[in-house]
N, C-alpha and C positions, 0 to 999 in steps of 0.2 A: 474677415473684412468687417469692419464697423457700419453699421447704418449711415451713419455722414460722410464715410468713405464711397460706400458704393451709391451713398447720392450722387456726391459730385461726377464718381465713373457714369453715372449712366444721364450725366446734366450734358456729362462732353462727348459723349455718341447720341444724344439729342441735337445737341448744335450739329453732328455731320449728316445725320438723316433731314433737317430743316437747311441748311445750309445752302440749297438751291430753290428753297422755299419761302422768298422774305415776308409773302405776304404775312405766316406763321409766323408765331413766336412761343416759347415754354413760359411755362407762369408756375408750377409747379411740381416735383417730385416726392410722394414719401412712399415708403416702404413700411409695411407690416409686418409684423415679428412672422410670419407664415412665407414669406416672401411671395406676398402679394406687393406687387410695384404700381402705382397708381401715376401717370402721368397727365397732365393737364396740357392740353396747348388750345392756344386760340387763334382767333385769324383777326385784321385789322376789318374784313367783311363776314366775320363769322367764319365756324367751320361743318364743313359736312360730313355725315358718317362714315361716307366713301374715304374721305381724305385719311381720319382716323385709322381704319382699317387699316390704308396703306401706309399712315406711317406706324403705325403697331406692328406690321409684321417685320419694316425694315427695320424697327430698331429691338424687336425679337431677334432674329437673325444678328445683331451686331454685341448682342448682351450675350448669347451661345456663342458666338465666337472669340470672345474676348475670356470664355470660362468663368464668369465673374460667380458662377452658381453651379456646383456640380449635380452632372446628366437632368440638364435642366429642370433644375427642382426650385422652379419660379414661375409666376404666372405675371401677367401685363395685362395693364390696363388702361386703354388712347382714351381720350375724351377730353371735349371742351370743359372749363370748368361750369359747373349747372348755378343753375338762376341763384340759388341762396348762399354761393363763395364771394366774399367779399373780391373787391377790386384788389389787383396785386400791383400792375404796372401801369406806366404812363401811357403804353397802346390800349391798354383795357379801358382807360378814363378817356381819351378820344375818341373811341369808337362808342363811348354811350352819352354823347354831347349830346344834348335836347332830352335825355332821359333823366326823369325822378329819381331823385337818390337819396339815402339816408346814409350821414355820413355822423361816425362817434370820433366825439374826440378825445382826446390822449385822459380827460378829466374824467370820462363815464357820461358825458353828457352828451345830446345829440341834436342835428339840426337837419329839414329832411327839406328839400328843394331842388330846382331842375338844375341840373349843370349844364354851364350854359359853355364855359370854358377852361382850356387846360393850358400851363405855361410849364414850365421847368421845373420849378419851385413852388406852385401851386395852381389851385381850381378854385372858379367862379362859381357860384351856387345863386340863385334868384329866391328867392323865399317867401312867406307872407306870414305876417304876423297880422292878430287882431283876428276877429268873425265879421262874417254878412258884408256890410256896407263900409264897415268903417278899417274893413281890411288893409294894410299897406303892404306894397309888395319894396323888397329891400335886395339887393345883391351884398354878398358877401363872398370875401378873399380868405379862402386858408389855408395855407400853408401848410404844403408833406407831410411836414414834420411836427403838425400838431394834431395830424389824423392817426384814430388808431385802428377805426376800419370804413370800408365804405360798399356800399349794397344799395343794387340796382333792385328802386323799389316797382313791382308790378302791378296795372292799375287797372281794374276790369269793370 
């Protein structure tokens, strides 16, 4: 079974272990040549370890069952995606409205500002250009599709 094969097997025994679970959603799958299986899911309120736990074991249990790996010669691993994974979906980008982001665009260039809001087709960002006094704060629109990543920046 090929690596993008047994992704997508183990995307659609994700969707049945979250499936009673909407708050949740997956955000990503990869597997390591060791068959180390890394899943990510996150919650529209965040997710807690407890949660993980238990969906790591249900969809242990549904990856042994299905044989995808013989006498289970795979290891798993639940977890939200951590603070330096860029944003994947549109639940990840409304769930960090009011929060500093630095988002690159498709060019290599970057622009870093609070996201203030998310539509279908793109995100509001507030920004400031200039220093001190003479600062202007500006919003800008950009569009999905001219993002090429976007990171919840953390401000201490």
């Amino acid at each position: 079974m090929s690596n993008e094969t047994a992704i997508q097997a183990i995307e659609r025994l994700l969707e049945q272990v979250l499936a009673e679970e909407t708050a949740y959603f997956p955000v990503s799958v990869r597997i390591k040549p060791t068959n180390n299986i890394k899943v990510f899911i996150d919650g529209d309120n965040g997710i807690t370890i407890e949660k993980c736990v238990r969906f790591n074991r249900a969809l242990y249990k549904l990856i042994e069952e299905a044989g995808m790996y013989p006498s289970g010669d795979f290891s798993l691993e639940v977890s939200s995606p951590g603070i330096d994974e860029p944003l994947k979906m549109q639940r990840q980008y409304n769930k960090n409205i009011g929060r500093d982001v630095e988002v690159v665009f498709l060019d290599g260039t970057a622009k870093e500002g609070k996201l203030l809001a998310v539509s279908e087709a793109d995100i509001l960002i507030e920004h400031k250009e200039g220093k001190g006094k003479k600062a202007e704060t500006h919003q800008l629109v950009i569009p999905f599709s001219n993002i090429k990543s976007t990171i919840v920046q953390i401000k201490f």
